[in-house]
LUMDREN-388197 format. One line per 2 residues: number of its first residue (from 0); their letters; for each residue x, y, z of C-alpha. Coordinates in steps of 0.5 Angstrom, whole numbers, plus 2048, in hexadecimal, padded with zeros to 3 digits. Each point is the difference from the previous one (the first is absolute). Example, Ala and Ser with C-alpha at 12.3 -4.5 7.8 and 13.67 -1.06 7.14 Angstrom:
BEGIN
0	AS	819 7F7 810 ~ 802 807 7FE;
***
This chain:
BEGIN
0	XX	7A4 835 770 ~ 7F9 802 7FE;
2	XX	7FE 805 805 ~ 805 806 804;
4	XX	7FF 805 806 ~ 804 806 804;
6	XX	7FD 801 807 ~ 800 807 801;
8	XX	802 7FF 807 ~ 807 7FB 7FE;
10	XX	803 805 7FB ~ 806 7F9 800;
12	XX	7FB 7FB 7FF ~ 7FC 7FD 7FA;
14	XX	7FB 7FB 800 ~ 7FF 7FB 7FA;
16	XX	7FB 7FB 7FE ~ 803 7F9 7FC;
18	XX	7FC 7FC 7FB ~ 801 7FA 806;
20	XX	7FB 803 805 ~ 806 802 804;
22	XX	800 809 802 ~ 808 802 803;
24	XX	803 807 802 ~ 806 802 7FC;
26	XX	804 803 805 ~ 805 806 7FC;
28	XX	805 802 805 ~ 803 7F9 7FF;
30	XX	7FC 7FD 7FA ~ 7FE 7F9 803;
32	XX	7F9 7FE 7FF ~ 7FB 7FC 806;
34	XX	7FA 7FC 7FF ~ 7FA 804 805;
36	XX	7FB 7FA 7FE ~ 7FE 7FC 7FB;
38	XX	7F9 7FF 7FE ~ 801 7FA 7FA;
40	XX	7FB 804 7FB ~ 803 805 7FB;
42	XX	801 807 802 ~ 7FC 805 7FB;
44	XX	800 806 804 ~ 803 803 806;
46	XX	7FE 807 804 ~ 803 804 805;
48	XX	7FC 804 806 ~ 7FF 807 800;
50	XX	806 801 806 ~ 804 7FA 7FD;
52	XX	801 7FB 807 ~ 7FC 7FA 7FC;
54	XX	7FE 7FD 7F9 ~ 7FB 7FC 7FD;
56	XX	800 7FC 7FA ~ 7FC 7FC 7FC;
58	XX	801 7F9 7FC ~ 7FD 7FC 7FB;
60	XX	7FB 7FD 804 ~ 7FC 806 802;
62	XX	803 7FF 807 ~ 803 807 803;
64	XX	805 800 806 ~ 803 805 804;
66	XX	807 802 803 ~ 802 805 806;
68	XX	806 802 801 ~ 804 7FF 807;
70	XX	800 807 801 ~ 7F8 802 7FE;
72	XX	7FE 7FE 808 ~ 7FA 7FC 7FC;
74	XX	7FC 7FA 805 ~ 800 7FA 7FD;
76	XX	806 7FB 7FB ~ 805 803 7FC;
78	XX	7FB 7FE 7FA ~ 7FA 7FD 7FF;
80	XX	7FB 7FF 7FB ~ 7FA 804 800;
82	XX	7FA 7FE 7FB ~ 7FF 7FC 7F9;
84	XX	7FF 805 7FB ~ 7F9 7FE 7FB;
86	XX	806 7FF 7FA ~ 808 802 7FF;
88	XX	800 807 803 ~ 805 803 7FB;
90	XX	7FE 807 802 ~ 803 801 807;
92	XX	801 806 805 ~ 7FF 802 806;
94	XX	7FE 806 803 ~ 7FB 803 805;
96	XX	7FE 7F9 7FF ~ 802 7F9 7FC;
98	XX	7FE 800 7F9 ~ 801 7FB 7FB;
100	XX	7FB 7FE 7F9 ~ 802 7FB 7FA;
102	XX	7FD 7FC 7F9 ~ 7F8 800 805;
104	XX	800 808 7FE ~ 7FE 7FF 808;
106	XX	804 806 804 ~ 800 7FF 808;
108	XX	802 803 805 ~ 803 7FD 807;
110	XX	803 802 806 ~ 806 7FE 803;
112	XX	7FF 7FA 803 ~ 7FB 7FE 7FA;
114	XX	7FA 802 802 ~ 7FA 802 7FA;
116	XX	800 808 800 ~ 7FC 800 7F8;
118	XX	800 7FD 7FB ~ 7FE 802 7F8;
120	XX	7FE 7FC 7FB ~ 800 802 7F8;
122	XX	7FF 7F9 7FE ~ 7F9 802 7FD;
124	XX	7FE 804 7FA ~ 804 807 800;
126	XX	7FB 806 800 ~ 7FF 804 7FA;
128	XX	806 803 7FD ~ 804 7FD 805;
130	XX	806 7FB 7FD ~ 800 7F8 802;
132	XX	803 7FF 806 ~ 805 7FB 7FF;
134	XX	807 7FD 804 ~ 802 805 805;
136	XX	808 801 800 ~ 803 804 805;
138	XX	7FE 804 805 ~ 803 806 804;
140	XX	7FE 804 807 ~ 802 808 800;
142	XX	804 803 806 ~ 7FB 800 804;
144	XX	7FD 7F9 7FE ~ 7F8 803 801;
146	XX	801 800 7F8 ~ 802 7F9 7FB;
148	XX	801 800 7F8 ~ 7FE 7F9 7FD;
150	XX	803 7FF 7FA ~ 7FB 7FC 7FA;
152	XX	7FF 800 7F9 ~ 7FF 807 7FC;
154	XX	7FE 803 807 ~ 803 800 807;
156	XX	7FB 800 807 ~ 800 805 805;
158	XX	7FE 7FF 807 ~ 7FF 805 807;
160	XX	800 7FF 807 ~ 7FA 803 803;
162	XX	802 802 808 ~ 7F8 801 801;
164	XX	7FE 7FB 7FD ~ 805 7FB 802;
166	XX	801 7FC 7FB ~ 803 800 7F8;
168	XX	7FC 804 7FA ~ 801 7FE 7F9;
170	XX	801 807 7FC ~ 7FF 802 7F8;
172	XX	805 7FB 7FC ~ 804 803 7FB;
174	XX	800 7FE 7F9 ~ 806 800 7FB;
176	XX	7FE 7FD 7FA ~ 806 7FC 7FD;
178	XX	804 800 805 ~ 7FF 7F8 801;
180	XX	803 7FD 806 ~ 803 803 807;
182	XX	806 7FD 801 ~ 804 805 806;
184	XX	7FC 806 804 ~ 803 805 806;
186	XX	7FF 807 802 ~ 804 806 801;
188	XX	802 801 808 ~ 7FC 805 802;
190	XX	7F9 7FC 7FD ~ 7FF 805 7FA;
192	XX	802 7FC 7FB ~ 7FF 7F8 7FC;
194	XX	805 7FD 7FB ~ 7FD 7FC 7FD;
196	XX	803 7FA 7FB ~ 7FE 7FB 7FB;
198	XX	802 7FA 7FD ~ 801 804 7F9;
200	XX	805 804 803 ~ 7FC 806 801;
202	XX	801 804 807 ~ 7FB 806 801;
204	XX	7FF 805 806 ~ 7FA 801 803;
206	XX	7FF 807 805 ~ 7FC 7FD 806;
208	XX	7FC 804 804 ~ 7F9 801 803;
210	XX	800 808 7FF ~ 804 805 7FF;
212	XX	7FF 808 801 ~ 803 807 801;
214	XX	801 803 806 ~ 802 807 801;
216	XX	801 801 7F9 ~ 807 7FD 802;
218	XX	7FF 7F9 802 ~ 7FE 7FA 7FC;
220	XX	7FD 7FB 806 ~ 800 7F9 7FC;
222	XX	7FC 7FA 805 ~ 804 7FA 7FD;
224	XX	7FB 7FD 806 ~ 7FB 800 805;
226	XX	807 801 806 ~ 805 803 7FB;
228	XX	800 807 7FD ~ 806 803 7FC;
230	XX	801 808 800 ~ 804 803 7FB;
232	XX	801 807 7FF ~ 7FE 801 7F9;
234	XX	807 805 7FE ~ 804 7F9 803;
236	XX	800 7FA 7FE ~ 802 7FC 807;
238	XX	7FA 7FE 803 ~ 7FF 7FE 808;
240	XX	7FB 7FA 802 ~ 7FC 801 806;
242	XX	7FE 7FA 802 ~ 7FB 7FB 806;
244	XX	804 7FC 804 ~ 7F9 7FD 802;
246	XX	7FF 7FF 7F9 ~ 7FA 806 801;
248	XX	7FC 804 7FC ~ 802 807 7FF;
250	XX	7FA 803 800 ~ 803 809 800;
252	XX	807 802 7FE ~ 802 807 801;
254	XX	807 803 7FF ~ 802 806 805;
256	XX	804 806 7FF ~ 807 802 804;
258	XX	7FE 805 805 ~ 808 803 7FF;
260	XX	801 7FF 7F8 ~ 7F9 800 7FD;
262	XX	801 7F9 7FC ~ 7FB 7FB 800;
264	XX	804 7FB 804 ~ 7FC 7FC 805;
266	XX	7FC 7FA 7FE ~ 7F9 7FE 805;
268	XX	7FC 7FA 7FE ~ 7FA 7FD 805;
270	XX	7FD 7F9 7FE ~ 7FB 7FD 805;
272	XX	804 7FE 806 ~ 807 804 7FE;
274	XX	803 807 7FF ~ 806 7FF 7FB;
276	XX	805 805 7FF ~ 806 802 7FC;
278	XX	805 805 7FF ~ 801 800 7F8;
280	XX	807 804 802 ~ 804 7FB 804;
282	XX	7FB 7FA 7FD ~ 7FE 7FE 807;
284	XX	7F9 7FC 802 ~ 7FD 7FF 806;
286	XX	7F9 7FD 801 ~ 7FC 7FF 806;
288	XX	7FA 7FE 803 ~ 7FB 805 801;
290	XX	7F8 800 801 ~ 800 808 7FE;
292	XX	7FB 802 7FA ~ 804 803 7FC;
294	XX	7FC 807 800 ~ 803 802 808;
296	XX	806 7FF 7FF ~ 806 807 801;
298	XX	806 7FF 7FD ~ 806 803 802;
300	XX	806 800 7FC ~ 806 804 803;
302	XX	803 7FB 804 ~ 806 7FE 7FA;
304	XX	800 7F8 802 ~ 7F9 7FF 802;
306	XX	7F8 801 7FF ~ 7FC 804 806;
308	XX	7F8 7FC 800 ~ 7FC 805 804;
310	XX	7F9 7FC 800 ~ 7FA 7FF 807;
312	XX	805 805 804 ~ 806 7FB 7FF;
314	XX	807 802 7FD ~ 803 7FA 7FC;
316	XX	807 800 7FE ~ 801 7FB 7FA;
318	XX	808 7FF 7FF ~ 801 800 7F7;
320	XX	803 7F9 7FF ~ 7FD 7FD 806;
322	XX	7F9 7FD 801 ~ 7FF 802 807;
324	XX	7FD 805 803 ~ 807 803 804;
326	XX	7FC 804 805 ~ 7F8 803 802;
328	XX	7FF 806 804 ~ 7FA 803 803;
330	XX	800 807 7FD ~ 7FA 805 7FD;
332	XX	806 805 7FF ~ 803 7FD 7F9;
334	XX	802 807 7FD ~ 807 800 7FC;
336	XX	802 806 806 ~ 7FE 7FB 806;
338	XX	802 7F8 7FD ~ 808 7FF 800;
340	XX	803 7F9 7FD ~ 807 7FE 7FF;
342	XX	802 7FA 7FD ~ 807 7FD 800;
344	XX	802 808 7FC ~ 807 800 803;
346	XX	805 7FA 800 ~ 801 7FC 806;
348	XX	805 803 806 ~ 805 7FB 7FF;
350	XX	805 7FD 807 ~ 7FE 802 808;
352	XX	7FB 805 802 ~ 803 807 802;
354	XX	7FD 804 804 ~ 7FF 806 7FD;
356	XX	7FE 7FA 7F9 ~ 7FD 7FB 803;
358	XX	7FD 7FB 7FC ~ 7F9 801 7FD;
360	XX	7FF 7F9 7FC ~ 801 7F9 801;
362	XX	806 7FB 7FE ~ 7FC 800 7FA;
364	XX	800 808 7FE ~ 7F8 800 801;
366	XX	7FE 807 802 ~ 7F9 801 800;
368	XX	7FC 805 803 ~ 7FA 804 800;
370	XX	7FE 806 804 ~ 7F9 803 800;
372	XX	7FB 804 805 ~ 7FC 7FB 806;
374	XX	7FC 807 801 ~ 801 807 7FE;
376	XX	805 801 805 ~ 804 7F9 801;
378	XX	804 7FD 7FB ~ 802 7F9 7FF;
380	XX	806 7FD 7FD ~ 801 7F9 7FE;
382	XX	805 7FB 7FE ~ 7FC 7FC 7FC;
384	XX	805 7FA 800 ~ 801 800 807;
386	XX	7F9 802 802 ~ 803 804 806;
388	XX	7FD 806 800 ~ 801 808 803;
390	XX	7FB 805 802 ~ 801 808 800;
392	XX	7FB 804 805 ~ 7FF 806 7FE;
394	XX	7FB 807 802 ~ 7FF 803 7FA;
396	XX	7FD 7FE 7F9 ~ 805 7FD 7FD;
398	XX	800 802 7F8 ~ 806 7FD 7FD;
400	XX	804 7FA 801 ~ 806 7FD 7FB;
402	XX	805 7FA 802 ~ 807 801 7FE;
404	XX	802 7FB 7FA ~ 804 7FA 806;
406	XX	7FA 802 803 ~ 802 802 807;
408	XX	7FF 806 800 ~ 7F9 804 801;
410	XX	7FE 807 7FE ~ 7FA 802 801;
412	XX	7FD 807 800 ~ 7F9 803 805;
414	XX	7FB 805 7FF ~ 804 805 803;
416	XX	805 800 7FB ~ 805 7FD 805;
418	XX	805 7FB 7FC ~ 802 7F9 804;
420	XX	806 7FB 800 ~ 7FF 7F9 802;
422	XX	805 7FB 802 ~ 7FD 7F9 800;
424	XX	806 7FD 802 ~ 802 804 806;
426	XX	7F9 802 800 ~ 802 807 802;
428	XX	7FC 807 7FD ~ 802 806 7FD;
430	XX	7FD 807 7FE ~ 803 802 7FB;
432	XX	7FD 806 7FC ~ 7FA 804 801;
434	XX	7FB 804 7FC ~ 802 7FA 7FA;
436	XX	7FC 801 7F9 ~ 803 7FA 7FE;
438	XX	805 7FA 801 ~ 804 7FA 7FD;
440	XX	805 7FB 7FF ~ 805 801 7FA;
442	XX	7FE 7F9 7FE ~ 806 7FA 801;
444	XX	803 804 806 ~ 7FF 803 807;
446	XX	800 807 7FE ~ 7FA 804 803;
448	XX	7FD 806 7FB ~ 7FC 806 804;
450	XX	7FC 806 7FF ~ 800 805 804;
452	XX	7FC 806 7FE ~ 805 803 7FB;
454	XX	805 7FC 802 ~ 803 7F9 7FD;
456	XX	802 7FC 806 ~ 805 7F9 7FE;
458	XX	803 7FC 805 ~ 805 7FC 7FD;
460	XX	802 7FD 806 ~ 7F9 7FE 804;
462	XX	803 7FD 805 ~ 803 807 802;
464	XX	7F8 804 800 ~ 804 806 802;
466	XX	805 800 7FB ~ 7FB 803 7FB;
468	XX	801 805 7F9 ~ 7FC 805 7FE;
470	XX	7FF 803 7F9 ~ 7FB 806 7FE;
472	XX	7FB 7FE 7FB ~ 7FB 804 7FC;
474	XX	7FA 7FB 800 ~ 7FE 7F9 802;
476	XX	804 7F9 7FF ~ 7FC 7FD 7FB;
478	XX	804 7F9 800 ~ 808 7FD 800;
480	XX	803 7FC 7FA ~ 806 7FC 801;
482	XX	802 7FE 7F9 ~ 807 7FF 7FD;
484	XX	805 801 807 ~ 7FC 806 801;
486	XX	7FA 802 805 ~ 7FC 806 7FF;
488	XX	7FB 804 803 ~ 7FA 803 7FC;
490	XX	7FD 807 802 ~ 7FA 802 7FD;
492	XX	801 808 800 ~ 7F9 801 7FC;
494	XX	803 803 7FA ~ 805 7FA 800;
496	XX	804 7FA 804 ~ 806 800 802;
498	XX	805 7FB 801 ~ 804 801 807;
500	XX	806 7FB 7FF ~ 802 7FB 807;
502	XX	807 7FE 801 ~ 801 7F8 7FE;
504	XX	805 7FF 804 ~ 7FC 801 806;
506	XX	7FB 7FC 7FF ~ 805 7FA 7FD;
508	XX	804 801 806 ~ 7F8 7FF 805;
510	XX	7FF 7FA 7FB ~ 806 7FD 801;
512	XX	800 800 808 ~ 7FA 7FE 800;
514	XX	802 7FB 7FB ~ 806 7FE 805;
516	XX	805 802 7F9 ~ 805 804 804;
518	XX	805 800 7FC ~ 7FC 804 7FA;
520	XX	7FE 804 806 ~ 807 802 801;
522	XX	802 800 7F8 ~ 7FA 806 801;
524	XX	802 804 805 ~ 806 800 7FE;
526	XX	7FE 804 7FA ~ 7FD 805 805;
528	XX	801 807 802 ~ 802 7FF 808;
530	XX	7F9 804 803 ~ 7FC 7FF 805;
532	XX	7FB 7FB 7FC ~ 806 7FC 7FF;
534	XX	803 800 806 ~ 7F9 7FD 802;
536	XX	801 7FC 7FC ~ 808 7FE 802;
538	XX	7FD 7FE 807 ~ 7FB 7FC 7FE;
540	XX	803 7FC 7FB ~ 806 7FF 806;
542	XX	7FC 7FF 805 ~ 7FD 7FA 7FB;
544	XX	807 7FC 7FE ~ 802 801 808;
546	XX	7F9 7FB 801 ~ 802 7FD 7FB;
548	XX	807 7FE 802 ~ 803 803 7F9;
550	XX	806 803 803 ~ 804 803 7FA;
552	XX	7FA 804 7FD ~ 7FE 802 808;
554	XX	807 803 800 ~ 7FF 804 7FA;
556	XX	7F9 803 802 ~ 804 802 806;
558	XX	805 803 7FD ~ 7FC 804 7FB;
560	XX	7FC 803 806 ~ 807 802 803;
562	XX	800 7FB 806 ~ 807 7FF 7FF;
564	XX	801 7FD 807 ~ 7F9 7FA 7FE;
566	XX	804 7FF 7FA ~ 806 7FF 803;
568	XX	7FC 7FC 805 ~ 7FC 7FC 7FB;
570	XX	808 7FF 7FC ~ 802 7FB 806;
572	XX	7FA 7FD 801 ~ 800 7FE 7F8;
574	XX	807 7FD 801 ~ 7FE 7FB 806;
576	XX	7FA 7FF 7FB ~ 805 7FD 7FB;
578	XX	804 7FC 805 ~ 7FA 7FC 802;
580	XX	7FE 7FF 7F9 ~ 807 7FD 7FF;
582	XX	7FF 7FC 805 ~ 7FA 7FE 7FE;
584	XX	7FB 803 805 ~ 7FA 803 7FF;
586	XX	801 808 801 ~ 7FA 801 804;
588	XX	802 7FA 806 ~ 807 802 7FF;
590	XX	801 802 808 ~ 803 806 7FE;
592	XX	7FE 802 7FB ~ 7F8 800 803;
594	XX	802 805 806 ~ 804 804 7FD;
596	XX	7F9 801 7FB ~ 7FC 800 806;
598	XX	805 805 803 ~ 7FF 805 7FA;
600	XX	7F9 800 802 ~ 800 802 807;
602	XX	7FE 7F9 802 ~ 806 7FF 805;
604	XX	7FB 7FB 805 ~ 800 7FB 7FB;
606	XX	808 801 7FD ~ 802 7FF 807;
608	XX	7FA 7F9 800 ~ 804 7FD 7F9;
610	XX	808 802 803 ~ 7FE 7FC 807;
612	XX	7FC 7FB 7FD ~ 808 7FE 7FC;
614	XX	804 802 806 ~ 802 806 7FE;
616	XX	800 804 806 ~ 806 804 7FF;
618	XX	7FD 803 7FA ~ 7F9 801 803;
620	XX	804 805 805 ~ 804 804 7FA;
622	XX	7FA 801 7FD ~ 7FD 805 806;
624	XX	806 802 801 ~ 801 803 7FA;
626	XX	7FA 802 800 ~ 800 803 806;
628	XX	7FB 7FD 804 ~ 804 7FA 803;
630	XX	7FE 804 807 ~ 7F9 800 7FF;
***
């Protein structure tokens, strides 16, 4: 074996070059060898491309040949060979482009398919100061492969990859003295180092970056490339690499603060034909194209998973981790009050759809919506995957507007003060307060906090707007904090802030309906006082596991609101459900079963419709004449 590889696209597959011409692949699931070609001249070095779907590899005879994967999706045969090098490239790599040099002090760079890009020749007499160029050894790409390290004698030289220019640019070369000859090179993941080892045994550390600055007095930019920025916090020591897939320049970074914790967290950089963002919290980065000029660009980033672009009267939505553009909106409205984004906050409703539940993402659990004004008095709500949109005519002003956070519920407040609840899934609108100085939703759940003059209005229940508490206060609500199983609402009393504690259990109780969780639903009102609220809150979760067929939970609802003979009922009818399940039916077309439920619920035509369709006439008659309606 003369020459190894490890293709970062084959994690399971090594490729090796022999003395005998032949290059194989070592599979090391199963430890057996197999021959890809055989070019009949030693094999003296061997590269991998930057996405490792092909190799190429270079022989004594200055010949290079080329091999592609099955699964790289390459035109052309599995391996050809692409030049004649002008003598034995010893030094190999691939990068942006192919690069190989040897004992001509010739170093070439060509593409894929073996064109000539340029070449460099230091054969002649060195410059002053400058050391003999003698054999080139090894060469090595960075991660981004617009920079290459080729190893010679008592120095290594660098080359760049100018974009503007199209084309290679030799850089300064770095002079060691003693160092003698260059045996191995690599550079660190990230770009931001070189290994460099010799045949005396020494191994140095090289620190490689084009420059390097401070910013904010907090960060430490380090540009290890034209395309690639490293941002470290000068109090930590992990680093997040931001880097241009379209291997752009990048021209400007800026890092901007979180509007809710006040830390520098968010990351936007422009190179001349793409917007690169990053969150450095979560480590997501996206990267678009964009033709902005870096200077009229508004950002907004109160939206937890994603970047509001405000340019030329357009609203663009960009989703962190996701290099499309999610959604664009006309709008001149984009302050924070007037713009409502949500993005998957909520784990997706699992099972069937129920009425008062219904779904509001898909298989997938994609949930995405936006909400923003057309005008001054027209509200938009937008699911940004779907594209399917809603349009909320209004006569007044409107001056405030929040998404709950499953996105299908709408608050929004006009100029006279009046609060309004939007439903988008049944499209039906509420007025639920008037004279209302302030609104919000306590953050992951569908609980409503209001101001009314003097007066804190919660709705624990929105679904029930007049089922409302009302607690004095002495000042304006200045904010809500939900932390550590508790949620509280902040006064601002002018002297001092007050905190006014919610009740948890009520909003876990909301949080798990919405959910479809009914058992934690019932374990909370279990522990509740019984009081008007929570009796609400009984006949809600009731009328919810009738819907959804949950027959032993609907009876005990009923038997905590006192309907004894609904629960005796439900009693029976969950019995029936238990034969059939024996038997190996499914409850919900189980003949008797489905009309006794369609009997609960007052549906008597279409109980009568399922006991005929079975023959069941005798039963269809004993359920009007228990009932009492057999004569009509």
């Amino acid at each position: 074996v003369t020459s190894l590889v490890w293709p970062v696209d084959h994690p399971f597959e090594v490729v090796y070059g022999l003395a005998e011409g032949k290059v194989k692949i070592g599979q090391l699931r199963s430890n057996k060898p197999q021959t890809l070609y055989n070019a009949e001249s030693y094999v003296v070095a061997l590269a991998s491309s930057p996405n490792g779907t092909g190799v190429v590899s270079a022989h004594l005879d200055g010949s290079i040949f080329r091999y592609n994967f099955p699964d790289s999706n390459m035109p052309g045969p599995a391996y050809t060979k692409i030049c004649t090098h002008t003598s034995v490239p010893y030094a190999l790599s691939w990068g942006r482009s192919i690069c190989a040099a040897g004992n001509d002090q010739v170093v070439t760079f060509y593409d894929r398919d073996g064109g000539r890009e340029r070449t460099f020749d230091y054969s002649g007499e060195p410059a002053k100061g400058m050391p003999e160029c003698k054999e080139f050894t090894v060469a090595s790409f960075n991660n981004t492969g617009d920079s290459v390290a080729i190893g010679n004698f008592d120095c290594f030289y660098t080359f760049s990859y100018n974009a503007k220019a199209d084309s290679w640019d030799g850089n300064e070369v770095k002079v060691v003295e003693n160092m003698y000859s260059i045996t191995a090179m690599s550079w660190k993941n990230n770009g931001s180092s070189l290994a460099v080892g010799t045949l005396c045994g020494l191994l140095d550390l090289y620190d490689a970056c084009i420059r390097r600055y401070t910013y904010k007095k907090v960060f430490e930019l380090t540009y290890v490339s034209p395309s690639q920025v490293l941002i470290r916090k000068k109090s930590e020591k992990h680093s997040n690499m931001i880097k241009s897939k379209f291997g752009q320049e990048i021209t400007k970074v800026n890092i901007y603060v979180d509007p809710e914790t006040k830390v520098d967290r968010y990351v936007v950089a422009h190179t001349d034909e793409s917007l690169l963002l990053s969150d450095l919290e979560t480590g997501k980065f996206s990267e678009i194209q964009w033709h902005g000029n870096g200077e009229s660009e508004k950002y907004f980033f109160d939206t937890l998973n994603a970047c509001l672009v405000s340019y030329a009267g357009e609203l663009s939505v960009i989703e962190y981790g996701s290099d499309e553009v999610l959604a664009s909106v006309r709008t001149e409205h984009t302050s924070s009050h007037l713009l409502s984004v949500r993005i998957n906050e909520r784990p997706p409703r699992q099972g069937e759809d129920n009425p008062d539940t219904p779904r509001v993402d898909d298989e997938e659990g994609n949930n995405k919506k936006i909400a923003y004004l057309l005008d001054t008095q027209t509200v938009c709500v937008k699911n940004m995957h779907t594209q399917a949109s809603t349009t909320i005519n209004h006569d007044i002003k409107i001056d405030f507007l929040e998404l709950n956070s499953r996105g299908n519920l709408l608050l929004f407040r006009d100029k006279r003060r009046v609060l309004h609840l939007f439903d988008v899934d049944s499209q039906t609108r509420t007025a639920l307060l008037n004279y209302c100085s302030y609104v919000q939703w306590v953050p992951g759940s569908d609980v409503v906090v209001a101001q009314n003059r003097n007066n804190m209005c919660v709705w624990y229940n929105i679904h029930a707007p007049d089922q409302v508490m009302v607690r004095e206060i002495k000042g304006d609500i200045d904010g809500i904090e939900r932390a550590n199983g508790k949620t509280e609402v902040l006064v601002d009393e002018t002297v001092s802030v007050s905190s006014y504690v919610l009740v948890e259990e009520l909003i876990d109780f909301g949080t798990a309906i919405d959910d479809r969780d009914y058992v934690k639903a019932m374990q909370i009102l279990e522990g509740m006082e019984f009081t008007p609220q929570s009796e609400a809150m009984w006949q809600q979760l009731q009328t919810m596991c009738i819907d959804n067929w949950n027959l032993k939970m609907a009876e005990r609802c009923s038997a905590a609101l006192g309907d004894v003979s609904r629960a005796r009922y439900l009693r029976k009818v969950a019995k029936l459900a238990d034969e059939a399940k024996e038997q190996g039916v499914d409850v919900r077309d189980h003949w008797q079963v489905r009309s006794k439920m369609l009997e609960l619920k007052k549906q008597l035509e279409m109980a009568e419709d399922v006991l005929i369709a079975h023959n069941k006439v005798d039963e269809a008659i004993t359920m009007y004449e228990d009932l009492l309606l057999f004569n009509e």
